[in-house]
PDB file of N, CA, C and O in Angstrom, chain B, residues numbered from 101:
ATOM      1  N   UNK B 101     153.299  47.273  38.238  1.00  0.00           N
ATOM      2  CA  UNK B 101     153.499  47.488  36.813  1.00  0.00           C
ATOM      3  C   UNK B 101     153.975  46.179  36.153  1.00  0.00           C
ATOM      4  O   UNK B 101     154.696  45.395  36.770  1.00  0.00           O
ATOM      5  N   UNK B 102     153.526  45.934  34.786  1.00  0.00           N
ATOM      6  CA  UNK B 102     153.952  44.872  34.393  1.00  0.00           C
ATOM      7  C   UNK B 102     155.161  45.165  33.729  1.00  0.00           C
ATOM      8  O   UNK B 102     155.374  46.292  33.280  1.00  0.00           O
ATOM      9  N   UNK B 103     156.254  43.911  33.597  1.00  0.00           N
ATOM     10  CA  UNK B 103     156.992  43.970  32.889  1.00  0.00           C
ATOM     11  C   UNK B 103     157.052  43.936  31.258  1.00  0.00           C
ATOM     12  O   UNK B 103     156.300  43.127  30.714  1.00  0.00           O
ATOM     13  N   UNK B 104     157.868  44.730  30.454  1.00  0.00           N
ATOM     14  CA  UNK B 104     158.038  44.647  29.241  1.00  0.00           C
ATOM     15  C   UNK B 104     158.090  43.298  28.559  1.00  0.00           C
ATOM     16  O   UNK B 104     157.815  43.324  27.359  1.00  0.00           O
ATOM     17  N   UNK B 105     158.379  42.168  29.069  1.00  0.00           N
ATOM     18  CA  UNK B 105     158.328  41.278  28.388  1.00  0.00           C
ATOM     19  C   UNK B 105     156.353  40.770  28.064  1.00  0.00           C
ATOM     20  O   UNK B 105     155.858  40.406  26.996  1.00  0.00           O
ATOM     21  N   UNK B 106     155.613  40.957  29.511  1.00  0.00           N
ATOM     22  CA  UNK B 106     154.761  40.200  29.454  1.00  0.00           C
ATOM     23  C   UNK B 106     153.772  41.138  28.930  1.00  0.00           C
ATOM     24  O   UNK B 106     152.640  40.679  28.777  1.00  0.00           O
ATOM     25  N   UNK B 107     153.979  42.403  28.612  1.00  0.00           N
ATOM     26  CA  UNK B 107     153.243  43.091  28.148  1.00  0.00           C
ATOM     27  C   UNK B 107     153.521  43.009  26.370  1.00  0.00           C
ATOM     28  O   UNK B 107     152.686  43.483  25.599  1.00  0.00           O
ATOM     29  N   UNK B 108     154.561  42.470  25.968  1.00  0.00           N
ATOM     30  CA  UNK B 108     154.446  41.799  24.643  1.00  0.00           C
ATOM     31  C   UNK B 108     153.802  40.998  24.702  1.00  0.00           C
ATOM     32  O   UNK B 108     152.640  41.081  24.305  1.00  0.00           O
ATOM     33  N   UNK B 109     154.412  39.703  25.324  1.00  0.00           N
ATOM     34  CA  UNK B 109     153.783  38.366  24.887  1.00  0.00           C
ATOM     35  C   UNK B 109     152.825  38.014  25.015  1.00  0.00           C
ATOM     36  O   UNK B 109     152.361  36.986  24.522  1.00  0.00           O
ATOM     37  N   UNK B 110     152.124  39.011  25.921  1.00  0.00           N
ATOM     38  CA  UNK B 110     150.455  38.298  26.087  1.00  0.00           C
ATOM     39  C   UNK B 110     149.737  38.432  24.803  1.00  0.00           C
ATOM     40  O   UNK B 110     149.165  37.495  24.246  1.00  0.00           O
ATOM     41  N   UNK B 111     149.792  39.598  24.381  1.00  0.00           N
ATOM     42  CA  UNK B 111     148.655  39.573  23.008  1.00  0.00           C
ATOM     43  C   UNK B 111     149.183  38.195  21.734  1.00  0.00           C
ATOM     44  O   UNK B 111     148.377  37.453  21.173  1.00  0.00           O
ATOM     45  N   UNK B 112     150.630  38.166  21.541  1.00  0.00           N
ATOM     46  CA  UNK B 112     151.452  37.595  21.005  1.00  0.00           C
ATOM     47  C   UNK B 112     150.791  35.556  21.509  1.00  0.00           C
ATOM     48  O   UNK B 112     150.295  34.693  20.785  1.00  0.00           O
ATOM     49  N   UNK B 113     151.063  35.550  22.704  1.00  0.00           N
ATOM     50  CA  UNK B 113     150.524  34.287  22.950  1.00  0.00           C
ATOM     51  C   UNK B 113     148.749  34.169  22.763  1.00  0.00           C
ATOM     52  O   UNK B 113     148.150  33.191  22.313  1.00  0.00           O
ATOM     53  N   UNK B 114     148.178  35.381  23.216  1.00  0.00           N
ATOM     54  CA  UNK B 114     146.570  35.310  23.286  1.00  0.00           C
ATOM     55  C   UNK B 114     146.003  34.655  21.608  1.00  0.00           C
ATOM     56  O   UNK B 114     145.141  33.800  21.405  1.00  0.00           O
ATOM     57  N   UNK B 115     146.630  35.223  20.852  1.00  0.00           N
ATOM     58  CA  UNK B 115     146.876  35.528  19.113  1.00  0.00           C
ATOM     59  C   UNK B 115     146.973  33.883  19.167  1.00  0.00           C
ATOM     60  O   UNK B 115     145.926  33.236  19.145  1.00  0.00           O
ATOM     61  N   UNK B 116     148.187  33.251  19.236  1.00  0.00           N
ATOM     62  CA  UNK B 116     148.572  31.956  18.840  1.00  0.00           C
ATOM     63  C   UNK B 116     147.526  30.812  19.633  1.00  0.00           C
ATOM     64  O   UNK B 116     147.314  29.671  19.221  1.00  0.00           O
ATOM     65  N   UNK B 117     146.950  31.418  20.850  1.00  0.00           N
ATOM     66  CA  UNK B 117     145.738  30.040  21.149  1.00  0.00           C
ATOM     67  C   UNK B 117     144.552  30.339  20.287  1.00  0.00           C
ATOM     68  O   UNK B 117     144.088  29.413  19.623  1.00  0.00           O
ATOM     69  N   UNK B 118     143.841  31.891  20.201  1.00  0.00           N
ATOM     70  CA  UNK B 118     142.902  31.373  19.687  1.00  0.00           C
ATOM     71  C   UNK B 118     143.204  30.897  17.933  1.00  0.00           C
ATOM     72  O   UNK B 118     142.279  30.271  17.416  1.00  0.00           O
ATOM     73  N   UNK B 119     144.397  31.168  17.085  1.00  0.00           N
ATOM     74  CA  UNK B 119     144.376  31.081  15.669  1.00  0.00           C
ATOM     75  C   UNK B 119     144.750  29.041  16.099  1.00  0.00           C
ATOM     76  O   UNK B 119     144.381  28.104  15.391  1.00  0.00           O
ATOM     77  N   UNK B 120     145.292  28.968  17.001  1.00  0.00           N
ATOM     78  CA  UNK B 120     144.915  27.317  17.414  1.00  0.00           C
ATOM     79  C   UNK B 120     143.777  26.415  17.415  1.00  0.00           C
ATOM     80  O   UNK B 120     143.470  25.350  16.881  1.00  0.00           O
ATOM     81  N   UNK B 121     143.175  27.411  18.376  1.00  0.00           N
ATOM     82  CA  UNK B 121     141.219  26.879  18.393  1.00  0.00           C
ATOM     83  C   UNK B 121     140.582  27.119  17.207  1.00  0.00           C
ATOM     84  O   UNK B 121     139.376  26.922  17.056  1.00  0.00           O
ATOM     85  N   UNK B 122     141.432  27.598  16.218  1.00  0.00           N
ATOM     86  CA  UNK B 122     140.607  27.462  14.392  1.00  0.00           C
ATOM     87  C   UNK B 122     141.131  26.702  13.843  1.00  0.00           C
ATOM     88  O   UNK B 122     140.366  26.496  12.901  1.00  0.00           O
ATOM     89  N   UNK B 123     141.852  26.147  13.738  1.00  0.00           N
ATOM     90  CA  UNK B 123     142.615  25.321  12.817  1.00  0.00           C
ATOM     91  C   UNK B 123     142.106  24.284  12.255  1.00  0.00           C
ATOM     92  O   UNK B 123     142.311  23.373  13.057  1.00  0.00           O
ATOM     93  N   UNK B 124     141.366  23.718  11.030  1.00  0.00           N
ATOM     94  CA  UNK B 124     140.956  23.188  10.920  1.00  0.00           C
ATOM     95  C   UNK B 124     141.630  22.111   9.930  1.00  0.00           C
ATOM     96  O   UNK B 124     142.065  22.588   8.882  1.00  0.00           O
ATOM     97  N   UNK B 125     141.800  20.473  10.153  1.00  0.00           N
ATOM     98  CA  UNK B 125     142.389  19.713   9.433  1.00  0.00           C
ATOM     99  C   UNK B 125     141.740  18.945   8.643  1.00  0.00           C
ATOM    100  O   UNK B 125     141.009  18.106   9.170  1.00  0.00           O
ATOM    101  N   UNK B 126     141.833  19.021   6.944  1.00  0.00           N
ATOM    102  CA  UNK B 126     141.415  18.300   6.117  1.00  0.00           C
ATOM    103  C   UNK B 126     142.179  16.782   5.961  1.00  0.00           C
ATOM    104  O   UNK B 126     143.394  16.591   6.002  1.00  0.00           O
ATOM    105  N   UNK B 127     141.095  15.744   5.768  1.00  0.00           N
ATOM    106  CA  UNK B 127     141.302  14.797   5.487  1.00  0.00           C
ATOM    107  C   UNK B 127     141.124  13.978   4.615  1.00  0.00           C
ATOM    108  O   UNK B 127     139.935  13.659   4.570  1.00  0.00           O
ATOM    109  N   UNK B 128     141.934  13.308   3.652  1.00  0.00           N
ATOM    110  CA  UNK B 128     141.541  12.955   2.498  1.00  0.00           C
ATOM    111  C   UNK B 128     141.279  11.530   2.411  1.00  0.00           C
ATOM    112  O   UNK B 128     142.151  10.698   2.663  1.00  0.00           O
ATOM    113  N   UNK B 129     139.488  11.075   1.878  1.00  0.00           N
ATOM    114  CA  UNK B 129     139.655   9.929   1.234  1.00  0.00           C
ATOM    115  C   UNK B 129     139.505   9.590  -0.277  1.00  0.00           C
ATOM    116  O   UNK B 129     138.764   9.873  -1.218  1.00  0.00           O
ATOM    117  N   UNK B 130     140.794   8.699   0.037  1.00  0.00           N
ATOM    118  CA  UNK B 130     141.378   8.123  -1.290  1.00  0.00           C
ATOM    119  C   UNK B 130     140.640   7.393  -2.279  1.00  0.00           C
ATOM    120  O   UNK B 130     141.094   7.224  -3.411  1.00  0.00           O
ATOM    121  N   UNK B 131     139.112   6.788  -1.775  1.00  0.00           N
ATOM    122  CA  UNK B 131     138.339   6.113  -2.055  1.00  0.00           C
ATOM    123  C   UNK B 131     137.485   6.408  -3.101  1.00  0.00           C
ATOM    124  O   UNK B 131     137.410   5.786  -4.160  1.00  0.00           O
ATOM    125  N   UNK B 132     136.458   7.958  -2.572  1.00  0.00           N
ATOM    126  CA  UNK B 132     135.881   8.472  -3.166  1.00  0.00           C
ATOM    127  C   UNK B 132     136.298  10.044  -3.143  1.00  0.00           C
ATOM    128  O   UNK B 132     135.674  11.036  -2.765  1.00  0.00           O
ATOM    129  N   UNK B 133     137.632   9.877  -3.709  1.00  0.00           N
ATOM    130  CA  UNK B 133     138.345  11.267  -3.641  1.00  0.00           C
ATOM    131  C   UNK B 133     137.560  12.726  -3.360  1.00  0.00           C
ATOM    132  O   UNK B 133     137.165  13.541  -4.194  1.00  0.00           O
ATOM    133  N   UNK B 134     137.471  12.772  -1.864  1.00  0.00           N
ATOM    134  CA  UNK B 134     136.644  13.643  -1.178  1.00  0.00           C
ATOM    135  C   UNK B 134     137.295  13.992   0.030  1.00  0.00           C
ATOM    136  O   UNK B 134     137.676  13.005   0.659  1.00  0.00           O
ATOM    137  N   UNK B 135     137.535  15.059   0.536  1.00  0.00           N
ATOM    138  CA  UNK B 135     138.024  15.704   1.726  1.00  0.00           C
ATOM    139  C   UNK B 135     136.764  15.999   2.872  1.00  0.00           C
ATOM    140  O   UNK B 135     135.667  16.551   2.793  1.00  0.00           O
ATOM    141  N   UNK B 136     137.426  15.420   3.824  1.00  0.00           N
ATOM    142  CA  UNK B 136     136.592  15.919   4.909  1.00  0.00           C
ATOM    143  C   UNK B 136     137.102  16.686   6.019  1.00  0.00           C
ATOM    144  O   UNK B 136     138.332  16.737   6.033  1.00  0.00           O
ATOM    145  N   UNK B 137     136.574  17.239   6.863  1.00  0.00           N
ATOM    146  CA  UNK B 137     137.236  18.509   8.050  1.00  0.00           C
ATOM    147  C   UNK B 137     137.493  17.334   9.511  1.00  0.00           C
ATOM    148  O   UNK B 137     136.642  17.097  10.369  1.00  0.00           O
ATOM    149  N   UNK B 138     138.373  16.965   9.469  1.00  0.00           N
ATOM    150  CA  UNK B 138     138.600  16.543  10.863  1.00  0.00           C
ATOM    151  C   UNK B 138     138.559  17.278  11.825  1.00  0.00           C
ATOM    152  O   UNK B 138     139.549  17.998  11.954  1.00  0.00           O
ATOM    153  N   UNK B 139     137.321  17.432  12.997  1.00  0.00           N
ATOM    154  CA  UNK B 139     136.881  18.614  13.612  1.00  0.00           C
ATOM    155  C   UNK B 139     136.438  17.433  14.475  1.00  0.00           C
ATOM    156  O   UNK B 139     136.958  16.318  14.494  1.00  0.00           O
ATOM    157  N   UNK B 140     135.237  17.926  15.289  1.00  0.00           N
ATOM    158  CA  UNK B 140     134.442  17.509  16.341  1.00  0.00           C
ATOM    159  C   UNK B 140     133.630  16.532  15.816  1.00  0.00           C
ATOM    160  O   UNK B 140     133.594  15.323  16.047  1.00  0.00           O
ATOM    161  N   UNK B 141     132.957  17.254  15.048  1.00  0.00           N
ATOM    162  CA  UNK B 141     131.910  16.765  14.108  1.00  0.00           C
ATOM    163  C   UNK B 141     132.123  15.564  13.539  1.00  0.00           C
ATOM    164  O   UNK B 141     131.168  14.792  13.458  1.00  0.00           O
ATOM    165  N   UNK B 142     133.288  15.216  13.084  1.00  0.00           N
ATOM    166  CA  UNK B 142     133.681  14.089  12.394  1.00  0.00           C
ATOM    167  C   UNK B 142     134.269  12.929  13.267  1.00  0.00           C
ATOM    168  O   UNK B 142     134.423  11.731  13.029  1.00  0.00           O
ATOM    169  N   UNK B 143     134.581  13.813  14.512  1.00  0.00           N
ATOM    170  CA  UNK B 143     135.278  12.670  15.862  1.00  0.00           C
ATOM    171  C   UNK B 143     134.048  11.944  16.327  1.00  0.00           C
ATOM    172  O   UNK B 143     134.109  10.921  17.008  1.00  0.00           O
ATOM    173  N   UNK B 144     132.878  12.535  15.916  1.00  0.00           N
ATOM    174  CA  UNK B 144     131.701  11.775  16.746  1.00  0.00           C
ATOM    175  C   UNK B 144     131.467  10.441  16.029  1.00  0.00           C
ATOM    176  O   UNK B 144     131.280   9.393  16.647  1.00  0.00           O
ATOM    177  N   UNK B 145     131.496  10.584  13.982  1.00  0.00           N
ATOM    178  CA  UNK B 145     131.061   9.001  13.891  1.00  0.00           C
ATOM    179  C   UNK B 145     132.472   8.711  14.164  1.00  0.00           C
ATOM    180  O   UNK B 145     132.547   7.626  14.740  1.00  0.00           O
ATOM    181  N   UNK B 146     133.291   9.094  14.033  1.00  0.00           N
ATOM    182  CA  UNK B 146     134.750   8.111  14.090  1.00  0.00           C
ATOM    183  C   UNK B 146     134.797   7.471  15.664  1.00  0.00           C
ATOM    184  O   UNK B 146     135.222   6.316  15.710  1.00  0.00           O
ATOM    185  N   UNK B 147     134.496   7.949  16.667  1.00  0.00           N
ATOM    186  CA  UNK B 147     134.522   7.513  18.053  1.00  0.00           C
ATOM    187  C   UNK B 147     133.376   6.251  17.641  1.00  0.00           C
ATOM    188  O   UNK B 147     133.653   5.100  17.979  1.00  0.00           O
ATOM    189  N   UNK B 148     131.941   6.566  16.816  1.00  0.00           N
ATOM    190  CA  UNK B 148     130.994   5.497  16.340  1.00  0.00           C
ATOM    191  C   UNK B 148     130.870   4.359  15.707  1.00  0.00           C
ATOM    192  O   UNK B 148     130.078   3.436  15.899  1.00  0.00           O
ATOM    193  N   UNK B 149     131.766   4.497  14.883  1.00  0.00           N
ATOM    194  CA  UNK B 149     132.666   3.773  14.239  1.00  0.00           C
ATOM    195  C   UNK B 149     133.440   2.692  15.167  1.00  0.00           C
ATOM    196  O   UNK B 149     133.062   1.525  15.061  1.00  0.00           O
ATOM    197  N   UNK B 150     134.341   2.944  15.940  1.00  0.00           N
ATOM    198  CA  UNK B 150     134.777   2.540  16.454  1.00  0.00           C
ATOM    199  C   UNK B 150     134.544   1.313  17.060  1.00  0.00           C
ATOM    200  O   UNK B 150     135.027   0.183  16.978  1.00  0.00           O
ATOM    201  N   UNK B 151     133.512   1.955  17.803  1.00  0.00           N
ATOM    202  CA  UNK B 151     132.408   1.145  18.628  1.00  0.00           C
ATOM    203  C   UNK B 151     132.251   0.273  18.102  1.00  0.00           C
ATOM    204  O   UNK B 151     132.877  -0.787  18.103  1.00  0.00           O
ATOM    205  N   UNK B 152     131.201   0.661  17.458  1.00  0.00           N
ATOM    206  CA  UNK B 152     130.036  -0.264  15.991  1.00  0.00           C
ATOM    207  C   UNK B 152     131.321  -1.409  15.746  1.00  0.00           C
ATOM    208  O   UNK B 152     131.081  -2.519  16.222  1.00  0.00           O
ATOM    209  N   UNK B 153     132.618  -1.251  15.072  1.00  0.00           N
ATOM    210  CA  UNK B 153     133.188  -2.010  14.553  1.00  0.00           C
ATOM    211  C   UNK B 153     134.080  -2.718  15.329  1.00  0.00           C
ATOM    212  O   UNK B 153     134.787  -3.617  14.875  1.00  0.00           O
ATOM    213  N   UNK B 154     134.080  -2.331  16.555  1.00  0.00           N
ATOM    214  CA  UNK B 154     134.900  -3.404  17.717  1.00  0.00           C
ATOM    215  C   UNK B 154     136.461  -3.032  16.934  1.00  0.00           C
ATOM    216  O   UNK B 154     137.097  -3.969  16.453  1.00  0.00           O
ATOM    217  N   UNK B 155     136.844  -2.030  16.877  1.00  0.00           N
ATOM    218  CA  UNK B 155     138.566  -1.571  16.428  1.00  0.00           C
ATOM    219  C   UNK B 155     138.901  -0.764  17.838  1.00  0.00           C
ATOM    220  O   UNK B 155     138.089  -0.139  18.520  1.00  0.00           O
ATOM    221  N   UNK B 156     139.647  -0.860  17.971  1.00  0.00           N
ATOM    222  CA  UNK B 156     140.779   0.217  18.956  1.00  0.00           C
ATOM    223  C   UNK B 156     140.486   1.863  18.537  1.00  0.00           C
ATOM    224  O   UNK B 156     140.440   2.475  17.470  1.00  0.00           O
ATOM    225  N   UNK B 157     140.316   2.224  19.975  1.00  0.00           N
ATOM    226  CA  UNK B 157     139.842   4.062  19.487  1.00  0.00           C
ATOM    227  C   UNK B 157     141.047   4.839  19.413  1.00  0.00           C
ATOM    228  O   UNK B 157     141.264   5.696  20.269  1.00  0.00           O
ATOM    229  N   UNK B 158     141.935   4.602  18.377  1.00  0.00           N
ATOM    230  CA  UNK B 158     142.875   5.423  18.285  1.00  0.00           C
ATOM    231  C   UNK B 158     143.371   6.582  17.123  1.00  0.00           C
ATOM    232  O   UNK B 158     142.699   6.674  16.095  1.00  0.00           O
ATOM    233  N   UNK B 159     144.476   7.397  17.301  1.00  0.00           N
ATOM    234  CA  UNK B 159     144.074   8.232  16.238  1.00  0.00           C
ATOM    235  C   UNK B 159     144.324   7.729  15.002  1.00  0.00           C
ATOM    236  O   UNK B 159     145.185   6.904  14.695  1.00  0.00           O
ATOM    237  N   UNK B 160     143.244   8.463  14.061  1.00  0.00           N
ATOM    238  CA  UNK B 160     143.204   7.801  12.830  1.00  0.00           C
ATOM    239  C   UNK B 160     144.071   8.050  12.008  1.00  0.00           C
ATOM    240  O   UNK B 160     143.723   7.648  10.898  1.00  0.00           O
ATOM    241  N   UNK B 161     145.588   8.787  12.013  1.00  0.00           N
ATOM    242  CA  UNK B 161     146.442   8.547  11.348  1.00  0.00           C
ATOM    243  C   UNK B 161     147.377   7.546  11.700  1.00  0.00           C
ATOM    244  O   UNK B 161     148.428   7.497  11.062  1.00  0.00           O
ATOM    245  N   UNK B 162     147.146   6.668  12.696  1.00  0.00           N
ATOM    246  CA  UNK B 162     147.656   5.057  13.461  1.00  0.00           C
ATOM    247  C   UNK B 162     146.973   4.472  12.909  1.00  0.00           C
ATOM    248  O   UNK B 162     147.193   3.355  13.377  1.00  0.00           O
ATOM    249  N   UNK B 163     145.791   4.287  11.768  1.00  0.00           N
ATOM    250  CA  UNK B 163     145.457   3.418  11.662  1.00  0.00           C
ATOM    251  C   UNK B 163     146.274   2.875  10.288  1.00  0.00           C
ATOM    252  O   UNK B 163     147.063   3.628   9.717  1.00  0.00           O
ATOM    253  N   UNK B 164     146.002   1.410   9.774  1.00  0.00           N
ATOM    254  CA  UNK B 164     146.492   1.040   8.725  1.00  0.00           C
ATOM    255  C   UNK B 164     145.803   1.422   7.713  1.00  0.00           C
ATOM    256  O   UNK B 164     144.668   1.850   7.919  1.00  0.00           O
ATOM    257  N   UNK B 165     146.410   1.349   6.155  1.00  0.00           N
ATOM    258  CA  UNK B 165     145.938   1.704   5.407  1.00  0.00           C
ATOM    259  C   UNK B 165     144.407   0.657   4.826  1.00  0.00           C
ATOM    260  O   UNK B 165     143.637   1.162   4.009  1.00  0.00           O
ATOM    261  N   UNK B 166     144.233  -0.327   5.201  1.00  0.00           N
ATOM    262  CA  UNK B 166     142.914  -1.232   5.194  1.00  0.00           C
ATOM    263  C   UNK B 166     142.357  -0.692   6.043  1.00  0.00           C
ATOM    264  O   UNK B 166     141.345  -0.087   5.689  1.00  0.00           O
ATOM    265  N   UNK B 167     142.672  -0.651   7.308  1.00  0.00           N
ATOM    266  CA  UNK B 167     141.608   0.249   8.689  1.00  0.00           C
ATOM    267  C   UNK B 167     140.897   1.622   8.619  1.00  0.00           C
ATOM    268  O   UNK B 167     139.950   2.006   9.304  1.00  0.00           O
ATOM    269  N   UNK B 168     141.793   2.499   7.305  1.00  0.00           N
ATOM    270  CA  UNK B 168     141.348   3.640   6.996  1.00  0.00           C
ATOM    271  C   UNK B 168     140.266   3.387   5.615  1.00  0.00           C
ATOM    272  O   UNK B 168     139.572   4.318   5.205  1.00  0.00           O
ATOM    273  N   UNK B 169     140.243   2.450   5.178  1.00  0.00           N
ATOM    274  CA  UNK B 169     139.429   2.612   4.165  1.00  0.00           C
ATOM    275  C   UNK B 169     138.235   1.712   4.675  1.00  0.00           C
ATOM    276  O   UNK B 169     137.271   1.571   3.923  1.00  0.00           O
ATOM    277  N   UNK B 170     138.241   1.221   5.656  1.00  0.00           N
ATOM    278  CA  UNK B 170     136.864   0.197   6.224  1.00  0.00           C
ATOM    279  C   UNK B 170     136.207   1.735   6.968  1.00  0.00           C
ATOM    280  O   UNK B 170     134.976   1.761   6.964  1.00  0.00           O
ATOM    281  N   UNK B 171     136.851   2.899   7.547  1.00  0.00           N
ATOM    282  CA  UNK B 171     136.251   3.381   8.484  1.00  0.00           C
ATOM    283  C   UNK B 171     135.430   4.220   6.801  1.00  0.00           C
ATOM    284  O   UNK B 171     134.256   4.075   6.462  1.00  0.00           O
ATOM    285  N   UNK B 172     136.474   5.023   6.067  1.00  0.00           N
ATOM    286  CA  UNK B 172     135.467   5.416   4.981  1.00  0.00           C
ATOM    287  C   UNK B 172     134.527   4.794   4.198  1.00  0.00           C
ATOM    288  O   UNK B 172     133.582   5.420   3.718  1.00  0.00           O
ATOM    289  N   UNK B 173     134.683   3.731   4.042  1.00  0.00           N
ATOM    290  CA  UNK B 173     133.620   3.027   3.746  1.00  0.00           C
ATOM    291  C   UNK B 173     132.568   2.778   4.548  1.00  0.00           C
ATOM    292  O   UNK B 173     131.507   2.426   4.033  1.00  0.00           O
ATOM    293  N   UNK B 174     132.690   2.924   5.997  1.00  0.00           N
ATOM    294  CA  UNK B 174     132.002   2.676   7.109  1.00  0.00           C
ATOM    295  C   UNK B 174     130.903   4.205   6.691  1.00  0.00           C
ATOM    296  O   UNK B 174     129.739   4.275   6.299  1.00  0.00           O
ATOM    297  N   UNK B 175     132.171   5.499   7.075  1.00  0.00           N
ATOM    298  CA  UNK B 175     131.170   6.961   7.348  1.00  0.00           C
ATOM    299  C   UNK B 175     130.780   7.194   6.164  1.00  0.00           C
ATOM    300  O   UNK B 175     130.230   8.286   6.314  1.00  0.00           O
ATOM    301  N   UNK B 176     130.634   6.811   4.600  1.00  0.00           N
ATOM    302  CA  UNK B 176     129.875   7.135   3.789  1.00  0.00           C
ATOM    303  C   UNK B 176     128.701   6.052   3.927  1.00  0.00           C
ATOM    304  O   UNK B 176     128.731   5.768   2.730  1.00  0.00           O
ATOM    305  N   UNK B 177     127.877   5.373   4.336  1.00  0.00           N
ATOM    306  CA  UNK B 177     127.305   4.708   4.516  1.00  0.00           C
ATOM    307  C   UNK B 177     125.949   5.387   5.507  1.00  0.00           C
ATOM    308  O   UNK B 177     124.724   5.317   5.412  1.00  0.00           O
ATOM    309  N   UNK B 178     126.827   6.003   6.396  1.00  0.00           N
ATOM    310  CA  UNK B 178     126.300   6.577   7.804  1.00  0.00           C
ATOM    311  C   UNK B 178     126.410   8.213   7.970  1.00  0.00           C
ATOM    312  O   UNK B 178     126.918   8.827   8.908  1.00  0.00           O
ATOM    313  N   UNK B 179     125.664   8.837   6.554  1.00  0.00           N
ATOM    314  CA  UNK B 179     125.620  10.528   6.783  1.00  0.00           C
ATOM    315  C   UNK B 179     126.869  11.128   5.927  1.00  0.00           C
ATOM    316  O   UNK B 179     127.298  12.225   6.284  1.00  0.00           O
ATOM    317  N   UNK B 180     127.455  10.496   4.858  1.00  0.00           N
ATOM    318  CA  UNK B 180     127.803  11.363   3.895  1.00  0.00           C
ATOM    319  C   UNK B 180     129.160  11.062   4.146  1.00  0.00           C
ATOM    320  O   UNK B 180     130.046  11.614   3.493  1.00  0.00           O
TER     321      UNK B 180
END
């Protein structure tokens, strides 16, 4: 038999991973005042980016505020 505790917390924890695996984070550029979904989708040109521009693959709220506006200037260039 399970115990009372784990027979709460499972649905309780099950609940908090998947409303995790939705979470989706908007990101704002300042440039052409436009939000984008920081998701998967957007990690692919940013990992491309990267590349392409010989910068350090790190996360993009480490980057500087010039480093963030070369990469938006970069991904509107390259698919919106």
């Amino acid at each position: 038999m399970m115990p009372r505790l784990y027979r709460i917390s499972a649905p309780l924890l099950a609940g908090l991973l998947f409303t995790a695996c939705e979470t989706r984070v908007r990101v704002y550029d300042p440039y052409r005042h436009d939000y984008h979904h920081w998701d998967a989708h957007e990690r692919v040109y940013y990992d491309r980016w990267a590349r392409e521009t010989h910068h350090e693959n790190r996360d993009y709220d480490k980057l500087n505020a010039d480093e963030q506006r070369e990469y938006w200037e970069w991904r509107h260039q390259h698919g919106g």
